[in-house]
C-alpha positions in Angstrom: 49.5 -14.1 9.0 46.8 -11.5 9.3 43.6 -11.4 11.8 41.6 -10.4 8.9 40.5 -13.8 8.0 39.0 -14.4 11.3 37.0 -11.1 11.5 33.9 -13.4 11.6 35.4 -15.3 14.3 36.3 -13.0 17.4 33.9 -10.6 19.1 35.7 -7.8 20.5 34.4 -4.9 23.3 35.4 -2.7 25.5 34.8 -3.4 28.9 36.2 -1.4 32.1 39.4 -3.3 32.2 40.4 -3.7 28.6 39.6 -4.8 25.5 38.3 -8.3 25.6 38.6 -10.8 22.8 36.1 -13.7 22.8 36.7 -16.5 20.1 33.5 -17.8 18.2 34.2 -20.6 15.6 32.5 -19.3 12.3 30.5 -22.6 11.9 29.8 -22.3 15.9 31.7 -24.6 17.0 32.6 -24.7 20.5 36.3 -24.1 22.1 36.0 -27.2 23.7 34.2 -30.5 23.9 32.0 -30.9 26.6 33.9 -31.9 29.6 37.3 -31.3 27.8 39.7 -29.2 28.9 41.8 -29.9 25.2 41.4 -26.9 22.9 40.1 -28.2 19.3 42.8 -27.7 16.7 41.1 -24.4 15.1 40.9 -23.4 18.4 44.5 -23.2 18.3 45.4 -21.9 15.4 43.3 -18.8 16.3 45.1 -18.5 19.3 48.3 -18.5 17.7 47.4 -16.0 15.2 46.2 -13.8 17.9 49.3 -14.0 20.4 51.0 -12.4 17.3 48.8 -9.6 17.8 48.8 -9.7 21.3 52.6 -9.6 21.7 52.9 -6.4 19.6 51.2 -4.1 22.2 52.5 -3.7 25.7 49.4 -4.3 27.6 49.4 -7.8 29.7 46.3 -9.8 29.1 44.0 -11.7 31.2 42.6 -15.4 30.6 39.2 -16.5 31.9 38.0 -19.7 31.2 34.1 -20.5 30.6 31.7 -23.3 30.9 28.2 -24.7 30.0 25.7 -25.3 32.6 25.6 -28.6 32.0 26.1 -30.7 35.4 29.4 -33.0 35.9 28.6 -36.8 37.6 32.1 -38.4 36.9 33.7 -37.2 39.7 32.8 -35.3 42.8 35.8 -33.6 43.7 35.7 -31.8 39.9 33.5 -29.2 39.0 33.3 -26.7 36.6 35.4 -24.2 38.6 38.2 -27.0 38.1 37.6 -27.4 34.3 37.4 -23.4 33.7 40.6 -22.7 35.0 42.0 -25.6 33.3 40.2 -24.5 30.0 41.9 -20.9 30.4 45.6 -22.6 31.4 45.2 -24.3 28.2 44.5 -20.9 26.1 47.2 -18.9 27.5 49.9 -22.8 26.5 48.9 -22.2 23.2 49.8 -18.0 23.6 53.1 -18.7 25.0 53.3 -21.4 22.7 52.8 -18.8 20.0 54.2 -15.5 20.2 53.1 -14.0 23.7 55.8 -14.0 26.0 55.0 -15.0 29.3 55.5 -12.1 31.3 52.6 -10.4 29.4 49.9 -13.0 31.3 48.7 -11.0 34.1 46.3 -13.5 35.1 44.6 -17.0 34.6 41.0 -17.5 35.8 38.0 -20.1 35.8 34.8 -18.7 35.7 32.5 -21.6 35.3 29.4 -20.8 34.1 29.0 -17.8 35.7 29.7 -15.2 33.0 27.1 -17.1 29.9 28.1 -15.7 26.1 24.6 -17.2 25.3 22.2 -16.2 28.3 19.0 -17.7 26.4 20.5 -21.2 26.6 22.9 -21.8 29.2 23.8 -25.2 28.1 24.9 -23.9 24.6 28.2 -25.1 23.2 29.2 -21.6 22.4 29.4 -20.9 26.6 32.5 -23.2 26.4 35.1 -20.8 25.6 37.6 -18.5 26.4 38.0 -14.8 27.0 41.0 -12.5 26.9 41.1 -8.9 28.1 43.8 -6.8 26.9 44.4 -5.1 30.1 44.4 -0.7 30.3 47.1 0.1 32.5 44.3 1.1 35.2 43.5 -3.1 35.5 47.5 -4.3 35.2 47.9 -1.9 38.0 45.5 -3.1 40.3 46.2 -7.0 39.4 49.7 -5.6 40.2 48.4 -3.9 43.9 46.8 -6.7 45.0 49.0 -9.3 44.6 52.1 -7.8 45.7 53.6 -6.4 48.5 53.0 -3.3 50.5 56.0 -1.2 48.6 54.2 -2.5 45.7 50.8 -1.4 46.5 52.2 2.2 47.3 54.1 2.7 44.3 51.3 1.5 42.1 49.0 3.9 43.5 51.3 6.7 43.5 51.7 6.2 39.6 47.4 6.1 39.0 47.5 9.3 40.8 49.7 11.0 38.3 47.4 9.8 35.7 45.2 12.8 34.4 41.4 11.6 34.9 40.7 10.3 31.5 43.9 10.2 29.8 45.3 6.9 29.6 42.4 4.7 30.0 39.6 6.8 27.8 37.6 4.0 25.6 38.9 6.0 22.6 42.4 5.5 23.6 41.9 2.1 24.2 40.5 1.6 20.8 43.6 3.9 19.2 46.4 1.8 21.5 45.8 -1.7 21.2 47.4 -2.5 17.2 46.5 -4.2 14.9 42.9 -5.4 17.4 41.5 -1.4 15.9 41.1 -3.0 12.3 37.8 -5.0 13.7 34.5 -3.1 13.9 31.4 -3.0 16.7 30.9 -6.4 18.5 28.6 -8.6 16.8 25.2 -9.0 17.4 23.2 -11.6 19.9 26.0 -12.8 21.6 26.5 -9.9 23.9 28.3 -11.5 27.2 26.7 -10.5 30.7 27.4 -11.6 34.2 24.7 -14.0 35.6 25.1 -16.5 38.7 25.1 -20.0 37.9 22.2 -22.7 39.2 22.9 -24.8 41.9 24.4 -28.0 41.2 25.5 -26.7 38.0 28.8 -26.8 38.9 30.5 -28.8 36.0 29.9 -29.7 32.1 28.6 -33.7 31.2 29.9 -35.1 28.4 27.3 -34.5 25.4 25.6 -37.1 24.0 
């Protein structure tokens, strides 16, 4: 099993905290049905192929979960904070379920619609997806510092100090240390993910029509 049939598939950058992997179907297809927290089956099968990948590096990974900005009217207690972070649960199942092991997941988030892959149409199918960072050791280590203890915390920032500046974590050696991930080229174009704060009310995905 190779990556290479899914070049067309996964967008890859480098962001401050890793390489992240964003799956796009080639056809567009979305991760997801709208309101669905079930991964489609081609969903999962990339997933699989990529824990292969995943689980030959050392770095942990993070999982963020993404919505539309469609609204949610089935249920007032469930919004899409709720079906983000049960959208990325779902990715890293079907990681474990491949060849991650589960001490590499660092972390499991929902992000609603607050972090659009398509920022000219919020209500896109493609914003329903998922995104995995392949964590620098910088990122592990701080996921590390603030969730555990105070011995933790020290001991974690005792080993970033005897980091040279620029060694480890250099976008270069990023690109050089993560496997089989340095065979795919520049991210793809018009799809470029950015930050942007969600509407009010917007808080959960409708079921299309």
């Amino acid at each position: 099993e190779s990556l290479s049939p899914y070049k067309d598939q996964i967008l890859l950058d480098i962001t401050e905290e890793g390489l992240r992997v964003q799956i796009i179907d080639k056809k567009n297809r979305p991760m997801f049905d709208s309101g669905s927290m079930e991964l489609k089956i081609y969903s999962e099968d990339i997933l699989r192929i990529l824990s292969r990948t995943m689980a030959s590096v050392d770095n942990k990974v993070s999982i963020s979960g993404h919505t539309d900005a469609h609204p949610f009217a089935e249920r007032r207690d469930y919004t899409n904070w709720e079906l983000s972070a049960e959208r990325a649960n779902a990715a890293r199942r079907a990681l474990v379920n491949g060849y991650l092991p589960e001490d590499r997941v660092a972390q499991v988030i929902g992000l609603s619609s607050s972090a659009l892959l398509d920022r000219s149409d919020p209500f896109a199918p493609i914003n329903r997806r998922i995104s995995i960072i392949v964590l620098n050791k910088k990122r592990q280590q701080e996921i590390q510092r603030h969730a555990g203890s105070a011995e933790e915390e020290a001991a974690a920032q005792d080993e970033t100090q005897e980091q040279a500046p620029g060694g480890a974590d250099s976008t270069q050696e990023q690109q050089d240390g993560f496997g089989d991930f340095s065979d795919f080229g520049a991210e793809q174009e018009g799809l470029t993910p950015e930050t942007a704060p969600s509407k009010p009310g917007n808080d959960a995905t409708l079921p299309a029509p």
